[in-house]
C-alpha positions as CSV (number, residue, x, y, z in Angstrom):
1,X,-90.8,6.8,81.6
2,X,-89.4,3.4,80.5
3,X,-85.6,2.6,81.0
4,X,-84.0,2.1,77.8
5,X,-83.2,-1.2,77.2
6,X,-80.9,-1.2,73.8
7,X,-79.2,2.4,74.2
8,X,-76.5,3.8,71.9
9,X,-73.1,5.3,73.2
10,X,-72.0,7.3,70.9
11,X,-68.1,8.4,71.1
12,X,-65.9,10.6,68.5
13,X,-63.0,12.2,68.5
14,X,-61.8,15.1,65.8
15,X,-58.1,14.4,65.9
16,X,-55.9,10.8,66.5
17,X,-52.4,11.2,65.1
18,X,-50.9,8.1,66.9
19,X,-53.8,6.0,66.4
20,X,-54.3,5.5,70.1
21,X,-58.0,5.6,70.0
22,X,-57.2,6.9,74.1
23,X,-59.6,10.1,73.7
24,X,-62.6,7.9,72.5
25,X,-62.1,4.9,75.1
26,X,-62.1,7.5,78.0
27,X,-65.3,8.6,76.7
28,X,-67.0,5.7,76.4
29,X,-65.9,4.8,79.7
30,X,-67.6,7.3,81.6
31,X,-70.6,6.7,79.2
32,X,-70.6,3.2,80.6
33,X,-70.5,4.6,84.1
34,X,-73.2,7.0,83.3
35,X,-75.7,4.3,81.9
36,X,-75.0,2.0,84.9
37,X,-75.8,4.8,87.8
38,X,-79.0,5.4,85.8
39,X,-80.1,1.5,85.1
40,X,-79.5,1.4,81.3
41,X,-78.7,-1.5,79.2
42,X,-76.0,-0.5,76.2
43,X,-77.1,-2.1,73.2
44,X,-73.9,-0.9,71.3
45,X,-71.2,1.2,71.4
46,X,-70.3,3.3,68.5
47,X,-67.2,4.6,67.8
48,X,-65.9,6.9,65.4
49,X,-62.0,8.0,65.8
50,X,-59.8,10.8,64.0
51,X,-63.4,12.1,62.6
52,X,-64.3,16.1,62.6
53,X,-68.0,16.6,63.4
54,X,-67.7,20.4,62.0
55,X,-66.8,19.7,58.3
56,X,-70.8,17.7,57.5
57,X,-68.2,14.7,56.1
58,X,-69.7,11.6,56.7
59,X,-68.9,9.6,60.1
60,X,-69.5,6.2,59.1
61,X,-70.3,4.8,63.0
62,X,-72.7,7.9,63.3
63,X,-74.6,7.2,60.6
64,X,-74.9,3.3,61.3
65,X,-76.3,4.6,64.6
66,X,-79.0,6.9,63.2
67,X,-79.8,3.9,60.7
68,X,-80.0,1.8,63.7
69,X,-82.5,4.5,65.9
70,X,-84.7,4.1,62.8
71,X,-84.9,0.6,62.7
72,X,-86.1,0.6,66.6
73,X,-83.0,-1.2,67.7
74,X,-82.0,1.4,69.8
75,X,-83.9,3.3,72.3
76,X,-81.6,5.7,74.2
77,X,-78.6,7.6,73.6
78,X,-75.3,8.3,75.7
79,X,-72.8,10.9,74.8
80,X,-69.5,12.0,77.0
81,X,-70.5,16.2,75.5
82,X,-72.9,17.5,73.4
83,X,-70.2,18.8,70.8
84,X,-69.0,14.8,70.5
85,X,-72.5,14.3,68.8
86,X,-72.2,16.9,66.2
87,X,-71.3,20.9,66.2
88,X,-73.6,21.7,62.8
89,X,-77.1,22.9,63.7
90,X,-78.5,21.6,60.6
91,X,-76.9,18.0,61.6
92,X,-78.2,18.7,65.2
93,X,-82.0,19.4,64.0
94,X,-81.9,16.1,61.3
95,X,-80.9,14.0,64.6
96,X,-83.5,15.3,66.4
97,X,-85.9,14.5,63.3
98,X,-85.1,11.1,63.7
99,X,-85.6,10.5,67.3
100,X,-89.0,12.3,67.0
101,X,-89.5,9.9,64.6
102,X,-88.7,6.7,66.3
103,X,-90.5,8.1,69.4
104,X,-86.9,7.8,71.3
105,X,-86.8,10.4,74.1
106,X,-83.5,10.1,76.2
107,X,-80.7,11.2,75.1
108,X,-77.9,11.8,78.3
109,X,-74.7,13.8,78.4
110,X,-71.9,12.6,81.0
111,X,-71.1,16.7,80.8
112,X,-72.5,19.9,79.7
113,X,-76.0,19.2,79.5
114,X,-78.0,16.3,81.7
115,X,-79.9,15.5,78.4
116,X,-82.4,16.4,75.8
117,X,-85.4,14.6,77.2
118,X,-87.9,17.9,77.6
119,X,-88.5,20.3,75.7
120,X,-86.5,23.0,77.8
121,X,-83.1,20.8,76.9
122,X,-83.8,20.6,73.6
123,X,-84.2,24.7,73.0
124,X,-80.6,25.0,75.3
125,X,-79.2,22.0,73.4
126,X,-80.1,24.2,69.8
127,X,-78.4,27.6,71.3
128,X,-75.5,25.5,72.5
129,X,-75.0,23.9,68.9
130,X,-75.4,27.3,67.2
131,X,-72.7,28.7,69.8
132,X,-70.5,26.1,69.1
133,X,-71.3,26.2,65.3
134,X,-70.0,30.1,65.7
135,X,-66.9,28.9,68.1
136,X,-65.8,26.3,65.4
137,X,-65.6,28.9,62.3
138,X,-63.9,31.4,64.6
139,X,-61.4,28.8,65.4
140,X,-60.8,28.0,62.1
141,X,-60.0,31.1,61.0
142,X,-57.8,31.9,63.5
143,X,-56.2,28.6,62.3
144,X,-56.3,29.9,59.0
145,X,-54.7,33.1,59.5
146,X,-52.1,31.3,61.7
147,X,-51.3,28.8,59.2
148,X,-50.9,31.6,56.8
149,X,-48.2,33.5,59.0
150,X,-46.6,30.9,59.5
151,X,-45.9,29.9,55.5
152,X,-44.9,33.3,55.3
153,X,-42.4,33.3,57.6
154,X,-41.3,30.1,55.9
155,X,-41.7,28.0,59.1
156,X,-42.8,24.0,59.0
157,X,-46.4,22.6,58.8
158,X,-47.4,21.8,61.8
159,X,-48.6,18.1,60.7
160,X,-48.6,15.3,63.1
161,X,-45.8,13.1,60.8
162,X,-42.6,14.5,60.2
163,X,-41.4,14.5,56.1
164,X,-39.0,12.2,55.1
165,X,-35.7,13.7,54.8
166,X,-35.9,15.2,58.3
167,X,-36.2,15.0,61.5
168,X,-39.1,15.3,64.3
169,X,-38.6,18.8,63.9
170,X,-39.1,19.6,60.3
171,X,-36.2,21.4,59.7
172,X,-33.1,19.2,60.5
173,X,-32.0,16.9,58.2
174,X,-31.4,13.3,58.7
175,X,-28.4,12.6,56.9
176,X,-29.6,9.0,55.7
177,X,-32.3,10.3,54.2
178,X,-31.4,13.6,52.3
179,X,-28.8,11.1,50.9
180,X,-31.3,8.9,49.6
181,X,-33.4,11.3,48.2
182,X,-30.3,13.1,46.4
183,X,-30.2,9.4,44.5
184,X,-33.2,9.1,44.1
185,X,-33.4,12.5,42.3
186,X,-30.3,11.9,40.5
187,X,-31.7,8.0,39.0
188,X,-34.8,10.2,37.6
189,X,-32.9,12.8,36.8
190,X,-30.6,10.4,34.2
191,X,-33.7,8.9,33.1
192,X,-34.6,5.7,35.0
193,X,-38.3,5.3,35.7
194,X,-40.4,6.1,39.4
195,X,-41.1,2.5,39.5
196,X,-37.7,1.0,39.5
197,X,-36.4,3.5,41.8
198,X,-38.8,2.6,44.6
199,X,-38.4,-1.1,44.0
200,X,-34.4,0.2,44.9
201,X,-35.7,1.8,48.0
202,X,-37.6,-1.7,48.5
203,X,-34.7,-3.8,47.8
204,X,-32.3,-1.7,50.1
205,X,-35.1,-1.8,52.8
206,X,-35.6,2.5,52.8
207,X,-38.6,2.8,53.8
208,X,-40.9,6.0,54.0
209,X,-41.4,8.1,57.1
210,X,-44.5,6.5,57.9
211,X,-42.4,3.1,57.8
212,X,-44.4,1.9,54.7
213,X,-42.7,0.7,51.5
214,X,-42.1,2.9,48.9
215,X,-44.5,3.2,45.4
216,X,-44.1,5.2,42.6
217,X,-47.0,8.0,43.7
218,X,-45.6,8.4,47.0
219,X,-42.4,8.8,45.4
220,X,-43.2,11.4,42.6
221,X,-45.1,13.2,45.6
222,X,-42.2,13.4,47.1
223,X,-39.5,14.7,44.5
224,X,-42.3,17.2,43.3
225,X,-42.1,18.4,46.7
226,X,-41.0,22.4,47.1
227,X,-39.9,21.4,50.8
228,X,-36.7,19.3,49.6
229,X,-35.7,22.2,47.3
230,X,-35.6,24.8,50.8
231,X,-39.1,26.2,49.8
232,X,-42.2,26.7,51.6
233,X,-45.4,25.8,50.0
234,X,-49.0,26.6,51.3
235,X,-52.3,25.8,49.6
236,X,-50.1,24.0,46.7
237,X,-48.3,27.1,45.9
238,X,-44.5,28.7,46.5
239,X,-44.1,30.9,48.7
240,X,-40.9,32.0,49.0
241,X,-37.7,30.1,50.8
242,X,-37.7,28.3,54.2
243,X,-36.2,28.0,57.0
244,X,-34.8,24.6,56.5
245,X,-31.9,24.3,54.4
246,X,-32.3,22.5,50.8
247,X,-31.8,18.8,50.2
248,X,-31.7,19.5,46.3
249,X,-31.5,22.5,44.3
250,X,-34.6,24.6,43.2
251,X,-33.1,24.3,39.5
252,X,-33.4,19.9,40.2
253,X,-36.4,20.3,41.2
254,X,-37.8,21.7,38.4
255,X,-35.6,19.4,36.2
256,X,-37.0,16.8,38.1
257,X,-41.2,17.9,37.4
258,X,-39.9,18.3,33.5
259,X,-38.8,15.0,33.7
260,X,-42.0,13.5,35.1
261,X,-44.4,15.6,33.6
262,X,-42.9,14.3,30.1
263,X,-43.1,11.1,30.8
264,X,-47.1,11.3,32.1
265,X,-47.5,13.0,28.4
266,X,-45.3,10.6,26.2
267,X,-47.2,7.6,28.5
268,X,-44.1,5.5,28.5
269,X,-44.7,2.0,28.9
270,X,-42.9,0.7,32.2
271,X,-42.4,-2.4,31.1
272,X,-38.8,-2.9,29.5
273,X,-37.3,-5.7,27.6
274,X,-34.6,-3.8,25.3
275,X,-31.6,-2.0,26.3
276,X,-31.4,0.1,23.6
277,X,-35.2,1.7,23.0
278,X,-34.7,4.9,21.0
279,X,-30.6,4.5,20.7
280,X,-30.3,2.8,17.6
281,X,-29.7,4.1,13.8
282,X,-29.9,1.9,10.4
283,X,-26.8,2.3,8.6
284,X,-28.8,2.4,5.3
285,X,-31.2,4.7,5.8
286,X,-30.9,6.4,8.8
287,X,-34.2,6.1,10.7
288,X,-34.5,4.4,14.0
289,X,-34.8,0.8,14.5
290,X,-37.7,-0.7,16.7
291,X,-37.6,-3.7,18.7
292,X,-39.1,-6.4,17.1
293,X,-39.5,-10.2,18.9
294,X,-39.7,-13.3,16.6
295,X,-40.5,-16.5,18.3
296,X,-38.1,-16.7,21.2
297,X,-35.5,-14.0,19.5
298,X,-35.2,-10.2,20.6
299,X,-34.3,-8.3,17.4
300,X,-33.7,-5.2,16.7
301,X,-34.9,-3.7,12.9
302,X,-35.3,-1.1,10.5
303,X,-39.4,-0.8,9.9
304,X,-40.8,0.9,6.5
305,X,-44.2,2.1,6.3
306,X,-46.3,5.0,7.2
307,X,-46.0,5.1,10.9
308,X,-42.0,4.4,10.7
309,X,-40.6,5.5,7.9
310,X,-37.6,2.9,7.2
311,X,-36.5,1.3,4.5
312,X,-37.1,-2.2,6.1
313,X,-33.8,-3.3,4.8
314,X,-31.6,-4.3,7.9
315,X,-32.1,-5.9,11.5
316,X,-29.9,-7.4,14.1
317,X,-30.6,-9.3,16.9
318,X,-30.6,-7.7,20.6
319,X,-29.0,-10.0,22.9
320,X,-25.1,-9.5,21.1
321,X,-25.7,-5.9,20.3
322,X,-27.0,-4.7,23.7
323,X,-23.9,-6.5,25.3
324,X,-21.2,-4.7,23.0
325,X,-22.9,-1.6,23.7
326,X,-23.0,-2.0,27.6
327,X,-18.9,-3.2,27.1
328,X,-18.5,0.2,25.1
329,X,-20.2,2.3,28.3
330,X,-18.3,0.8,31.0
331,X,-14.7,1.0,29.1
332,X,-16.1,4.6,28.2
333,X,-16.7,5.2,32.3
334,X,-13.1,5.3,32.6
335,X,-12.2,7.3,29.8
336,X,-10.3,10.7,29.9
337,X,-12.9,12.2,27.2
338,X,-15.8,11.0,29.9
339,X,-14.1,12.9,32.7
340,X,-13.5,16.2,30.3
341,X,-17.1,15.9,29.2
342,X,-18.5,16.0,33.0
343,X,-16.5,19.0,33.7
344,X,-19.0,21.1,31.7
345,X,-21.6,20.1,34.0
346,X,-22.4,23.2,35.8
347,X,-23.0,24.8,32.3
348,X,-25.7,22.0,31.1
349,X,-27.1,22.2,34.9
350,X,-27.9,25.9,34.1
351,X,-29.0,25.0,30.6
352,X,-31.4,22.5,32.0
353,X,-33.1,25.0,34.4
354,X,-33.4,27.4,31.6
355,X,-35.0,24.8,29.7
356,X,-37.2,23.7,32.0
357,X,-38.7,26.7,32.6
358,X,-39.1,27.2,28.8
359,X,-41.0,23.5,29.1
360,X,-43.2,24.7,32.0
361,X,-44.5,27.8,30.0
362,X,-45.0,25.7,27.0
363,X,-47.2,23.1,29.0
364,X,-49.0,26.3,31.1
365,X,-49.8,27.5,27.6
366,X,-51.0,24.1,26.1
367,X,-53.5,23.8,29.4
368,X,-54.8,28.0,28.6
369,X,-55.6,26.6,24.4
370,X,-57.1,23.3,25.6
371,X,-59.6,25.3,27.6
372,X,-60.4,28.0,25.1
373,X,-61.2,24.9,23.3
374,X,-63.3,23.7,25.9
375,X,-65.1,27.0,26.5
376,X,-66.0,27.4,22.2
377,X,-63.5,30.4,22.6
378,X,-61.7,28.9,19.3
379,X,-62.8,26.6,16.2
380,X,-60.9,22.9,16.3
381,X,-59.0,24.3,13.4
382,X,-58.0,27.3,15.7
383,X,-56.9,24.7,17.9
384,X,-54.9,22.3,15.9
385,X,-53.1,25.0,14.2
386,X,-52.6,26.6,17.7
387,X,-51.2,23.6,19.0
388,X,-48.6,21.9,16.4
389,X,-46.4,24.6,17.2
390,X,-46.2,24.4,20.9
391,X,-45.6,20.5,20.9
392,X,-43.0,21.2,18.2
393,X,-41.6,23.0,20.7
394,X,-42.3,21.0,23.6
395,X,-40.6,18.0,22.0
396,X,-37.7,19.7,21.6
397,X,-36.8,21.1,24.4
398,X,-37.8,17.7,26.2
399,X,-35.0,16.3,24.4
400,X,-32.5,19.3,24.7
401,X,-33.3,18.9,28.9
402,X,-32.5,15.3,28.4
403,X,-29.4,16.1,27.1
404,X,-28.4,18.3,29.7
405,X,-29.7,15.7,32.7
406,X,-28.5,12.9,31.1
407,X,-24.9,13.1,33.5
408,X,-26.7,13.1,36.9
409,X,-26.6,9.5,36.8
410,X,-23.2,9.4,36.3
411,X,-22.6,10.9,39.9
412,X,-19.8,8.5,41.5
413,X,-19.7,5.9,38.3
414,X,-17.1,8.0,35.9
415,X,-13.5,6.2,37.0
416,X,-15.4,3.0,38.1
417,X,-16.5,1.4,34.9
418,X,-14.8,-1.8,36.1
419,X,-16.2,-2.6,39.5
420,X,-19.7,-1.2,37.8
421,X,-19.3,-4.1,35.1
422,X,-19.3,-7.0,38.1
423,X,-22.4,-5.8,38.7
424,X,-23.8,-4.8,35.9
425,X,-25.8,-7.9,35.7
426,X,-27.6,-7.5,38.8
427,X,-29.0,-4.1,37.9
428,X,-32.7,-3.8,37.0
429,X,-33.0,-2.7,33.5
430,X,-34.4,0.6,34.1
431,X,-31.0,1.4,35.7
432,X,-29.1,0.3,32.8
433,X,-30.7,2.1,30.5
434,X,-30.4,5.2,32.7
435,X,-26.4,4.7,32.5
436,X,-26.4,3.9,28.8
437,X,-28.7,6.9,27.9
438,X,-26.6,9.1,30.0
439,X,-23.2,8.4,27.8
440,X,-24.8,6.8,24.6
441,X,-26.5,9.3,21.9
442,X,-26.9,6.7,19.7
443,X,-25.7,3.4,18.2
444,X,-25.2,3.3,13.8
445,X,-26.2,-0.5,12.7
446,X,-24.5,-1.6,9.6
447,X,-25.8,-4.1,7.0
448,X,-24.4,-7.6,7.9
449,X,-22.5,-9.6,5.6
450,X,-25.6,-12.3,3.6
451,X,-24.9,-15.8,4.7
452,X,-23.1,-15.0,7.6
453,X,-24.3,-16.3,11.1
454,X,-21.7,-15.0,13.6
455,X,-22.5,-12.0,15.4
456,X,-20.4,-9.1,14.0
457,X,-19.3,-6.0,16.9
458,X,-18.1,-4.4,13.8
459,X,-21.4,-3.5,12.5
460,X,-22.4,-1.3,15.6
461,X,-20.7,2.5,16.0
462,X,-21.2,4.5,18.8
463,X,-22.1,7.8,18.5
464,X,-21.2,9.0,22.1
465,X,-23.2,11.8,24.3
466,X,-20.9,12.2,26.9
C-alpha cells in the first residue's frame, strides 16, 4: 500500500473556555509524531476548537476536510482518538461513504484504535461509535438531571464566565459592580433609554465581565436577568430564590421588564433632539404640542388635524422654553415639597409592582388573542373588538407605572439641584429628560403677546409630578 502523501490531521476539542486552544495543539502534536514514525507527509492540519462532535452542529474545519478528501487533495487521515473524529454513527458511516468514495484507505488513531484500514477496524470502529453514541446521551442526562438539582437548590450555573455583578464564585458580590448595576436600573427605571445608559458605562470605562464594552442588548439582557433580583432561573424560567443575595428587588425587576417591554411596543425612536417630548400643553386648547423644526429653529406647536387634534393656534420655540423648564427642575431639586413628595416612595414602589404585574397579564393575554387569531380560532372582528380593550388598558397602566418609577432617578439628586445645574450641560439628553420626566408632569404654553419678539418665561406653567 502507497504512503500517503497529502494526509489530513484532524483535531477537535468539545470545550475551550479560556481560548487556549492547549487540548487541540497537544493533539495535533502527537499526530505529527504519529505520521513521522510511519513516513507520512501532512498535507494540512485541521483544527476545530470549543466544537461538540455529539450535537450533528456543523464543525466548519471538519467539513472543509471532507470537502477536501473529495476533491483528492488528501489521501490519509490522522486523528489523536476516534471520538475526536465524530461520536454520531450516522456522521461516522457518511465519513466513511466518502473515503470509499475517494478510494482513501488509511485512516490512523494515535490511541484507541491503530486505524480503519481493513475491514475488521472498520466493524470495531462502528461498535465503538455506537458505544460512545450510548456513553454521550447517558452523560447528558446525568448532566441534565444534575443541572436540574442544582437550580432547585438555587445554587449557581456552573458556566465557565462568572456574571457581572459578582465574583468568581457566583454568589459574592463585587461591590463596584452591584453599585453600577443599582444605577443603571435606577436611569431605566426613571425613564432614560438602554442606549444612553451603556454609552455612560462606555464613558465611565465599566466594562462587562467579559471586558467588552457595553451595548444596549447586553444591557437589557442583563437587567431582565432573575439572578440580580436573588432568583434562580433554569431553562428561562423562575425557580424559586437563590442562594446569592439580591442586587435589586424582585418588585425592580419587574418594574424594570414593564419598562422595556413598553418601549419595544411604543417603538420609541432613540434619537432625541427635544427636551420636552410628551411634557407640553397648549394654553388654548389643551392638547399636546409636537416638536416641529423650521429651517434652523426647534419649535415647539400646537398641530390641528386628524392625527393630532389641536387647534393649530399657538407655538413657541424650544431652545428658551426647554431652558426655563430645566431652571424650574433644578430650583425644584431643592425644594421642601420635592423632599415631602419622595417620602411617599415606598407606597408608589408597591403601587408599581402591583401594576406591573397587572401589565404582564395584560401583555400574556394580548400574545393568547394574537394566536387565536393566528390559529382561525376567532374572526378579525373577534379580534379587534378583543383587543381595544386590553391596550386601553395596557396604555394606562403604562402610564400609572411611569408615575410611580418616575422618582428612581431622583436617588441622590433631591437637595443637590445646584451642583447638578454645573453640570447639567454635560449630560446626554436621554438623562435630562429622565430628570425632567421624573419631577415635571407637564408644562401649560400660553399664547404670546402678537408682535412681540422676546422670549416670555411667563407664558410656560409647570404642572409638577413630584
Amino acid at each position: 500500500m502507497a504512503v500517503p502523501k497529502s494526509a489530513a490531521i484532524y483535531a477537535r476539542i468539545s470545550s475551550d473556555p479560556d481560548g487556549l486552544a492547549l487540548g487541540v495543539e497537544r493533539q495535533i502534536q502527537d499526530c505529527e509524531k504519529l505520521a513521522a514514525d510511519l513516513g507520512w507527509l501532512v498535507g494540512e492540519v485541521y483544527e476545530d476548537n470549543d466544537f461538540s462532535a455529539s450535537t450533528g452542529k456543523p464543525r466548519p474545519a471538519y467539513l472543509r476536510m471532507l470537502d477536501d478528501i473529495e476533491s483528492g487533495a488528501r489521501d490519509g487521515v490522522l486523528v489523536y482518538h476516534q471520538d475526536r473524529l465524530t461520536r454520531v454513527p450516522m456522521e461516522f458511516e457518511e465519513f466513511q461513504e466518502i473515503l470509499k468514495a475517494a478510494d482513501v484507505r488509511d485512516v490512523r488513531f494515535v490511541t484507541g484504535l491503530p486505524g480503519i484500514s481493513s475491514e475488521g477496524g472498520l466493524l470495531a470502529l462502528r461498535i465503538l461509535s455506537a458505544v460512545a453514541a450510548d456513553e454521550t446521551e447517558t452523560k447528558s442526562r446525568r448532566v441534565r438531571r444534575k443541572m436540574e438539582q442544582n437550580a432547585e437548590a438555587g445554587l449557581p450555573h456552573g458556566g465557565p464566565h462568572r456574571p457581572f455583578g459578582f465574583e468568581d464564585d457566583k454568589v459574592t458580590h463585587r461591590t463596584s459592580e452591584a453599585l453600577v448595576i443599582r444605577e443603571c436600573a435606577a436611569r431605566v427605571l426613571a425613564g432614560e433609554s438602554l442606549r444612553s445608559v451603556a454609552a455612560w458605562l462606555n464613558e465611565t470605562e465599566v466594562l462587562s465581565a467579559t471586558g467588552k464594552p457595553w451595548q444596549s442588548t447586553p444591557l437589557r439582557t442583563l437587567l431582565r436577568n432573575p439572578r440580580i433580583a436573588g432568583l434562580r432561573a433554569h431553562k428561562g424560567e423562575v425557580i424559586g430564590p437563590a442562594v446569592w443575595d439580591p442586587i435589586i428587588t424582585a418588585a425592580e425587576r419587574d418594574q424594570l421588564i414593564a419598562v422595556m417591554d413598553s418601549r419595544s411596543r411604543s417603538g420609541r425612536r432613540p434619537n432625541r433632539r427635544y427636551l420636552l417630548s410628551g411634557l407640553l400643553r397648549c394654553g388654548k386648547c389643551g392638547h399636546r404640542l409636537y416638536s416641529a423644526p423650521r429651517k434652523d429653529t426647534r419649535r415647539y406647536v400646537c398641530s390641528k388635524g386628524p392625527d393630532h387634534g389641536g387647534c393649530g393656534g399657538l407655538s413657541i420655540v424650544a431652545a428658551p422654553v426647554e431652558e426655563w423648564i430645566a431652571q424650574a427642575v433644578l430650583f425644584r431639586l431643592d425644594t421642601p415639597e420635592l423632599a415631602a413628595a419622595l417620602a411617599g416612595k415606598t407606597a408608589d414602589d408597591e403601587r408599581a409592582t402591583e401594576l406591573s404585574k397587572q401589565l404582564a397579564d395584560d401583555v400574556d393575554l394580548m400574545a393568547e388573542l394574537s394566536l387565536m387569531f393566528a390559529n382561525r380560532e376567532i374572526s378579525r372582528l373577534e379580534w379587534m373588538n378583543a383587543r381595544r380593550p386590553i391596550e386601553d388598558r395596557i396604555e394606562a397602566t403604562e402610564r400609572q407605572l411611569a408615575r410611580s418609577t418616575g422618582s428612581n432617578t431622583l436617588i441622590g439628586l433631591a437637595g443637590d439641584g445646584k451642583a447638578l445645574a454645573q453640570s447639567w450641560a454635560d449630560l446626554n439628553l436621554d438623562r435630562q429628560v429622565a430628570i425632567v420626566s421624573a419631577v415635571l408632569d407637564h408644562a401649560v404654553v400660553a399664547p404670546g403677546t402678537p408682535g412681540a419678539r422676546a422670549a416670555n418665561p411667563d407664558r410656560v406653567t409647570p404642572v409638577w409630578r413630584l
